[in-house]
C-alpha positions in Angstrom: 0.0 0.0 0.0 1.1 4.0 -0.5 2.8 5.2 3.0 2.0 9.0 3.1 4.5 11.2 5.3 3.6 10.8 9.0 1.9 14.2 9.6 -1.4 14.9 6.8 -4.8 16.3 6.5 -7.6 13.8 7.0 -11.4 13.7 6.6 -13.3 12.3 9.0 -16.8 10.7 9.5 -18.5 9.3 12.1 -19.6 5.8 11.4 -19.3 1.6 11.0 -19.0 -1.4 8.3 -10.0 -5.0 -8.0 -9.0 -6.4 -9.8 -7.7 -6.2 -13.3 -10.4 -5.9 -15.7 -10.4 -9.4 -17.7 -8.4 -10.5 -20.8 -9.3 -8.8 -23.6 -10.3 -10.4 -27.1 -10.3 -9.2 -30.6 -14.4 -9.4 -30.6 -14.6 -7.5 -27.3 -14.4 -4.0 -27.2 -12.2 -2.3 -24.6 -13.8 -1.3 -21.0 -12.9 1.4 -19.2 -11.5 0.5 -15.9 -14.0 1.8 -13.0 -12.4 4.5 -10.9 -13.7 2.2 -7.6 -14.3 -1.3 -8.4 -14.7 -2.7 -5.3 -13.8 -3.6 -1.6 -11.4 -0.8 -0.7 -11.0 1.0 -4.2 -8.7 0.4 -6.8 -5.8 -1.2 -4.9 -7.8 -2.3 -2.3 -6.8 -0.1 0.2 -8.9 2.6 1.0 -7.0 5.1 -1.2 -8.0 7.5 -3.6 -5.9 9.4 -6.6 -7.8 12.3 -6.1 -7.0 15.9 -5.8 -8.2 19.5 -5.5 -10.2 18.6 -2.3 -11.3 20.9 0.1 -9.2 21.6 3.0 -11.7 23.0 5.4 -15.9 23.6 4.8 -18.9 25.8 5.9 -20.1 24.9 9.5 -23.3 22.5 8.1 -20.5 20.4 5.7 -19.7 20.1 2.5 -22.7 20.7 -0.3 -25.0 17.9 -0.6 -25.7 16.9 -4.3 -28.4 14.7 -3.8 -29.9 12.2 -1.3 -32.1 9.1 -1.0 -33.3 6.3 0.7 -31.9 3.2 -0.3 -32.1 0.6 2.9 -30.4 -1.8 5.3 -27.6 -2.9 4.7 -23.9 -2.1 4.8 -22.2 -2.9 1.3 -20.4 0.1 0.5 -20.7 2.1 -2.9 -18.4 1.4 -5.9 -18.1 3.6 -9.0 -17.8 2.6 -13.1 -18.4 6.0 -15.5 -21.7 7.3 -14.3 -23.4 4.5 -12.4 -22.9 3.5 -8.7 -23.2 0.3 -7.8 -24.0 -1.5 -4.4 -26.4 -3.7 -2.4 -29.4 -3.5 0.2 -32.2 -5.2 2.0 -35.5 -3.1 1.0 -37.2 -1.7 4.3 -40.2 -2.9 5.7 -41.6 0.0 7.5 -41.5 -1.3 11.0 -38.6 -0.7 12.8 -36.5 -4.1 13.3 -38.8 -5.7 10.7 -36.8 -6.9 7.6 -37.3 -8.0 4.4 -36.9 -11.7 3.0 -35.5 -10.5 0.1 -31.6 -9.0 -1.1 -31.3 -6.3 -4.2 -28.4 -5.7 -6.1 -28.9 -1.8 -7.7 -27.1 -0.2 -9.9 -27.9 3.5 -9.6 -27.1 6.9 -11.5 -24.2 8.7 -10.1 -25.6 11.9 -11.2 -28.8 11.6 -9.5 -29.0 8.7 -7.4 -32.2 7.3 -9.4 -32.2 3.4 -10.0 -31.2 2.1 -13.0 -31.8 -1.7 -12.7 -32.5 -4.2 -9.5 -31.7 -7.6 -9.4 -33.6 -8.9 -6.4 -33.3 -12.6 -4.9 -34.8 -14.2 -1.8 -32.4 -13.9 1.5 -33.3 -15.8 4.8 -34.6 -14.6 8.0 -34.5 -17.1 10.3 -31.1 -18.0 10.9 -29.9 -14.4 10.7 -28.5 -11.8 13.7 -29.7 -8.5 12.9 -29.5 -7.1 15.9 -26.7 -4.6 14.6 -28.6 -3.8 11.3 -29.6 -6.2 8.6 -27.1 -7.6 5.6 -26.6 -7.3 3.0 -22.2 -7.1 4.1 -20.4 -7.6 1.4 -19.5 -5.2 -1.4 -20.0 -6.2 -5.3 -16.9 -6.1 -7.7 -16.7 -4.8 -11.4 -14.3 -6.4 -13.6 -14.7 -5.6 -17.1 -18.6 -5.7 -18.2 -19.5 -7.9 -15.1 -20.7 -7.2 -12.0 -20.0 -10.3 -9.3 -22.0 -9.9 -5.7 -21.9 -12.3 -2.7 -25.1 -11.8 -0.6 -26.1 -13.2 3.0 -27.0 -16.3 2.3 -23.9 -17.4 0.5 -25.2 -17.0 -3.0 -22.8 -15.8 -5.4 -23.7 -14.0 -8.4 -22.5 -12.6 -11.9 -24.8 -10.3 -13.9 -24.2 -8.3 -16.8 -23.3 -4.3 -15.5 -25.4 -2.8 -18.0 -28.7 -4.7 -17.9 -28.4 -6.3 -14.3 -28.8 -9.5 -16.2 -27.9 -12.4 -14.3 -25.1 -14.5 -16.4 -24.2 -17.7 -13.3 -24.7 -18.2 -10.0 -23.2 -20.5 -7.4 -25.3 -21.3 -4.0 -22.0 -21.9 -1.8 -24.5 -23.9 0.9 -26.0 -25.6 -1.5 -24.0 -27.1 -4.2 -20.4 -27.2 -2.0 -21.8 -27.7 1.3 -20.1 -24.7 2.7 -21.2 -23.6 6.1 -24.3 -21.3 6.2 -22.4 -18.7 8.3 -18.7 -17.7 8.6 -18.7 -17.5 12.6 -19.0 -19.6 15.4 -22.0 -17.6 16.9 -25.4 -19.2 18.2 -26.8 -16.6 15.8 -25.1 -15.8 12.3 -24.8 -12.8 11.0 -24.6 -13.2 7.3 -21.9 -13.6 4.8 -19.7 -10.2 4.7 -16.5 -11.1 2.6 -16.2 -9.3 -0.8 -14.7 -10.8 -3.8 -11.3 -10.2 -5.5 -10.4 -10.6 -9.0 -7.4 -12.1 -10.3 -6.5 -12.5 -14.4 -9.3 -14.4 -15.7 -10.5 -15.9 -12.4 -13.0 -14.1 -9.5 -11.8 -15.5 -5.9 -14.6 -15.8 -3.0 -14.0 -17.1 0.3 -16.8 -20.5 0.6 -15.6 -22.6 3.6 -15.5 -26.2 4.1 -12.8 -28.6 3.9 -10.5 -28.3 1.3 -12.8 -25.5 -0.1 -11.8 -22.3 2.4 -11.1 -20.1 -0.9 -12.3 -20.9 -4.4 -12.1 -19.5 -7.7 -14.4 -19.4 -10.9 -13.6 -18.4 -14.4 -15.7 -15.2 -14.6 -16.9 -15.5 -18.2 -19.3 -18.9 -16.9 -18.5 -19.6 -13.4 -16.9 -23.2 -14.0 -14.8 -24.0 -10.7 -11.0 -23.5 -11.6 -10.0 -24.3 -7.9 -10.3 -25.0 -4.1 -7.9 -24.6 -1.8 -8.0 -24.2 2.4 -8.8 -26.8 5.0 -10.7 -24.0 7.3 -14.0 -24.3 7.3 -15.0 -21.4 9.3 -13.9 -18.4 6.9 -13.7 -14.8 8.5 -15.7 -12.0 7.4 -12.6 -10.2 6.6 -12.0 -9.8 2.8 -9.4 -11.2 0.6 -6.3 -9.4 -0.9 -3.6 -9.9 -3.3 0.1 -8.6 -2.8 3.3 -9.1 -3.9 6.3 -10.5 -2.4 9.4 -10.5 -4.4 8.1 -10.8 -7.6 5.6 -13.7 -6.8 1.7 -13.0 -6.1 0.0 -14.2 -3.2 -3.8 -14.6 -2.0 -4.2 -13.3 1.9 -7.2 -14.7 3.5 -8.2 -14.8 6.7 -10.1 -17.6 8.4 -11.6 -17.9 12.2 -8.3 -18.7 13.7 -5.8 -17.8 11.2 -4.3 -15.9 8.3 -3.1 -18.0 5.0 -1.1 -17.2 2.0 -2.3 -18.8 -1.4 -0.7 -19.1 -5.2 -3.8 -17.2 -7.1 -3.0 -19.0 -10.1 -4.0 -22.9 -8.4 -4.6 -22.5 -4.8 -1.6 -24.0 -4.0 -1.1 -23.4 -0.4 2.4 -21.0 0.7 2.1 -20.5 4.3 -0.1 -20.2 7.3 0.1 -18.5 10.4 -2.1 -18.4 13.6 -4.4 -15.3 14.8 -7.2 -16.8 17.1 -10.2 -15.1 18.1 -13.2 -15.2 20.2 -15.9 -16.7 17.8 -13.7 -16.5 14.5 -14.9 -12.7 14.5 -11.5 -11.6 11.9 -13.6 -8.7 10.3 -11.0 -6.2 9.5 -9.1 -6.6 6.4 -5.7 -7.2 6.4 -3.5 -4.1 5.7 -0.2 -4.8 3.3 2.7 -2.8 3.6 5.2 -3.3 0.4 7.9 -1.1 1.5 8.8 -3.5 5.0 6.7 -6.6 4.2 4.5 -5.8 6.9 1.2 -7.4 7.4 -1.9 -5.5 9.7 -4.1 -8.1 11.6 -6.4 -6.8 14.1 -10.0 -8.1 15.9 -12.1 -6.9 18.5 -13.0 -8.8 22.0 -9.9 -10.8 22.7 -8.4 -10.5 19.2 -5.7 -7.8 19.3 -3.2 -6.4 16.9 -0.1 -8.4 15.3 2.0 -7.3 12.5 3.8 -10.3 10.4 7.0 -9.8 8.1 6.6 -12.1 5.3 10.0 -12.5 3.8 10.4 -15.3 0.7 14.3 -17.5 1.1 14.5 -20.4 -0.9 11.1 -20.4 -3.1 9.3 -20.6 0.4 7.9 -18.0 2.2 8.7 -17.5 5.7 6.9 -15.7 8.3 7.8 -13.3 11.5 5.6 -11.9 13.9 6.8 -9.0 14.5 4.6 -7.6 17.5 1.4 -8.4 19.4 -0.6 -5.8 21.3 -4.0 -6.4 22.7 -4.6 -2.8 23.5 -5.5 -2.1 20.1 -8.5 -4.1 18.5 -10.4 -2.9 15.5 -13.9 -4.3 15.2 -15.1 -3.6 11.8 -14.1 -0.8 10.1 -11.1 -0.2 8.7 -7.2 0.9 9.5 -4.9 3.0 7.5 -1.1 3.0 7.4 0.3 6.3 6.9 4.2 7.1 7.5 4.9 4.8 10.3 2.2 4.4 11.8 -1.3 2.8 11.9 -4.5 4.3 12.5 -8.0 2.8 13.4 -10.4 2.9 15.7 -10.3 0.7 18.8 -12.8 -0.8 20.4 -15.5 -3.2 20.5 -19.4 -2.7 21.5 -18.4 0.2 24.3 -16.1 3.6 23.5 -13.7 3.5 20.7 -10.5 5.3 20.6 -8.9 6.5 18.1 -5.3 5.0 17.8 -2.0 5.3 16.5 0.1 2.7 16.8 3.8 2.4 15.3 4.2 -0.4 12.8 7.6 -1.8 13.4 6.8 -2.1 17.2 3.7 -2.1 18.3 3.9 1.0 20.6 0.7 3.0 20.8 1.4 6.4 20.2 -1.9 8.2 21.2 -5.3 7.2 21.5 -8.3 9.7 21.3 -12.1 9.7 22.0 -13.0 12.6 20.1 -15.0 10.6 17.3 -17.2 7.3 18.1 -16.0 4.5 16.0 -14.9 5.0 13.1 -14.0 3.9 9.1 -11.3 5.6 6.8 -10.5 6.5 3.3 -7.2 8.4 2.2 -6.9 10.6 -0.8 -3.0 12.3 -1.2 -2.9 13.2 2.5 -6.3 13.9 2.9 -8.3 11.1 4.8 -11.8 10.9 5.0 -13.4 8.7 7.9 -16.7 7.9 8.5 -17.7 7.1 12.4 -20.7 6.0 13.4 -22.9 8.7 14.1 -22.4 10.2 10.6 -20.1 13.3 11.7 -17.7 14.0 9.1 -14.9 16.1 10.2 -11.5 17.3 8.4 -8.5 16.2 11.0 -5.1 16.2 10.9 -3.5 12.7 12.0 0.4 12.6 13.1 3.0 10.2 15.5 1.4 13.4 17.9 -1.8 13.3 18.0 -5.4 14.5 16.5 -6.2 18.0 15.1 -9.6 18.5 14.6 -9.7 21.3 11.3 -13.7 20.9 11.0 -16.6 18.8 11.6 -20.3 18.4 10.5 -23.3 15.8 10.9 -24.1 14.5 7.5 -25.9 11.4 8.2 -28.6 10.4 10.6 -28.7 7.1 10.6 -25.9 4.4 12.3 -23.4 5.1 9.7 -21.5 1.3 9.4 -20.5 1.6 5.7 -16.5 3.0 4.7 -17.1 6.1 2.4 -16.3 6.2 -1.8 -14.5 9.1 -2.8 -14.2 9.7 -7.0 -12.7 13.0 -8.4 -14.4 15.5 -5.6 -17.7 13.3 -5.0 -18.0 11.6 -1.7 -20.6 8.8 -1.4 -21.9 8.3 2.2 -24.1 5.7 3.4 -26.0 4.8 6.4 -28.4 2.5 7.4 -31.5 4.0 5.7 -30.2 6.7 3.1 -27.5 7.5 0.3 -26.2 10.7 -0.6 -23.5 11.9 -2.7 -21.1 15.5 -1.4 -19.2 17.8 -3.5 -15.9 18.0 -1.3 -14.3 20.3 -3.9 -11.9 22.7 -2.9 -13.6 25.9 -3.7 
């Protein structure tokens, strides 16, 4: 990931919670590639190219461009051209009531209006919603498809343009997986996202020998299976890079594990135990020092590995464990040398920095509730759960507030998507898109 210098200017929000397009061909004509394609943005980690951002805004926040209801849910909001993209369960009414049913929408960047639905049955009975109905995970693009993973396990691909379903894999049903991907009396739902690699999508499934799998994305034929896990975390997958050779990170209950993309072929695997397999945060990857960010809430912790490769294996360090930092759901940044997330699980959060070759917390801060971030050229937008978006400034020092605002309402769960100067926020009931333009 991009390390930024260790003092910038960051957004904040109150609230909680890529691939390369595929091969072309001479009979298909070339697709642009969507400025935030899924889970986490282009590379996957939170960080946006853009510029000419405001650096402070009236007292009410930045101007709203439109706003709508949308519905439960916390798939965040991923960009191609003019459409958005994302998911929802449609509202009932009655407060704590909730649909039977999942929608896939593809909306109108400009305006917010729908454009198409794809809407499928999604279970009630086994689900927890006591923090807020699913749907979790967040779609992909990847060329002129559009894959989504819903509550229940089903997996689908639909044409981007029509909303056309194309294949569709019911993980429970034709591999057996697990309904749920922890150990609680009551699920949750299904909350990884999916990752894209050459012509293959990658999901997370669960079961033996079936942990991770991969389809071809043109028809959805199995390529491989891989993992003997069979509880899978909700915590997403991601690709790096170490010395030349790709690798697949995923994260199951009680561990983390490194895959070959290309077959599944397993590389390494390294411990990270939790209460109830609740690994929600996606690991961070740091390039510049090999370092890999793990961190859970309730008795999870923080540890940092260095993956290092020495005779066509790949060998693994932990460099640092420290319980007093625990991120629940949302997401962590690494900026200089230092990481920052919010800490905490269903009581106060603090907002922490904590050094990345040690483990040393720096500072920790309660000024914002729990929170989720995005970074774009030293300017970091976060999103806490009370829907107060604020412009900070984050250092080894501490937190400088530069301005604040409420923009949302509702519990605010989902990480915000920033293209050009439009930010997209969502909460649990309502969408809206802000011009954060410098002016």
């Amino acid at each position: 990931m991009r390390v930024l210098d260790a003092t910038i200017s960051v957004l904040l929000v109150s609230g909680y919670v890529l691939a390369t397009p595929t091969a072309q061909t001479e009979r298909r004509p070339a697709v642009a590639t969507p400025e935030w394609p899924g889970w986490g943005g282009p590379q996957r980690n939170f960080t946006s190219d853009a510029t000419g951002l405001a650096t402070s805004w009236p007292s009410d926040g930045p101007r709203q461009l439109w706003s709508r209801p949308l519905g439960e849910g916390h798939s965040s909001i991923i960009v191609d051209g003019e459409r958005l993209y994302t998911m929802y369960r449609p509202p009932t009414g009655v407060r704590n009531r909730w649909s039977a049913e999942e929608v896939v929408v593809a909306l109108d960047a400009g305006s917010g209006r729908t454009i198409w639905e794809h809407r499928f049955p999604s279970s009630l009975e086994t689900m927890n919603f006591s923090r807020g109905a699913g749907p979790h995970s967040t779609p992909l693009i990847v060329g002129d498809r559009l894959f989504a993973a819903a509550t229940d396990k089903q997996f689908f691909a639909l044409d981007k343009t029509s909303g056309k379903v194309l294949w569709s894999h019911s993980f429970v049903n034709e591999y057996q997986a697990p309904p749920n991907q922890m150990r609680w009396a009551v699920p949750p739902g299904y909350a990884p996202s999916p990752i894209a690699h050459k012509n293959n999508v990658i999901a997370m499934v669960g079961g033996p020998g079936q942990g991770v799998m991969a389809f071809r994305q043109d028809d959805g034929r199995v390529v491989w299976k891989s993992g003997e896990f069979t509880d899978i975390a909700p915590a997403s997958p991601l690709l790096v890079t170490l010395d030349g050779e790709e690798q697949l990170v995923v994260t199951s209950g009680d561990g983390v594990h490194g895959f070959d993309p290309n077959d599944g072929k397993p590389l390494w695997s390294h411990g990270f135990p939790t209460q109830a397999g609740v690994n929600i945060t996606t690991p961070i990857w740091s390039p510049e020092d090999r370092l890999l960010f793990l961190s859970a809430a309730y008795d999870g912790g923080t540890r940092v590995l260095q993956l290092a490769r020495s005779g066509g294996r790949t060998e693994v360090k932990e460099l640092w464990f420290n319980n007093r930092m625990r991120v629940h759901f949302g997401n962590t940044l690494r900026l200089g040398d230092y990481f920052y997330g919010s800490s905490g699980d269903f009581g106060p959060a603090f907002l922490t920095a904590i050094n990345a070759r040690t483990g040393k917390i720096a500072w920790q801060d309660r000024t914002f509730s729990k929170a989720s971030f995005l970074n774009a050229n030293g300017t970091v937008i976060l999103l806490d759960e009370d829907g107060t978006l604020a412009l900070v400034t984050l250092s080894a020092d501490g937190l400088e507030v530069l301005a604040r605002a409420q923009v949302a309402k509702a519990t605010s769960w989902t990480v915000p998507t920033l293209v050009s100067t439009t930010l997209y926020v969502r909460d649990r009931v309502n969408i809206m898109a802000l011009d954060v333009a410098a002016k």
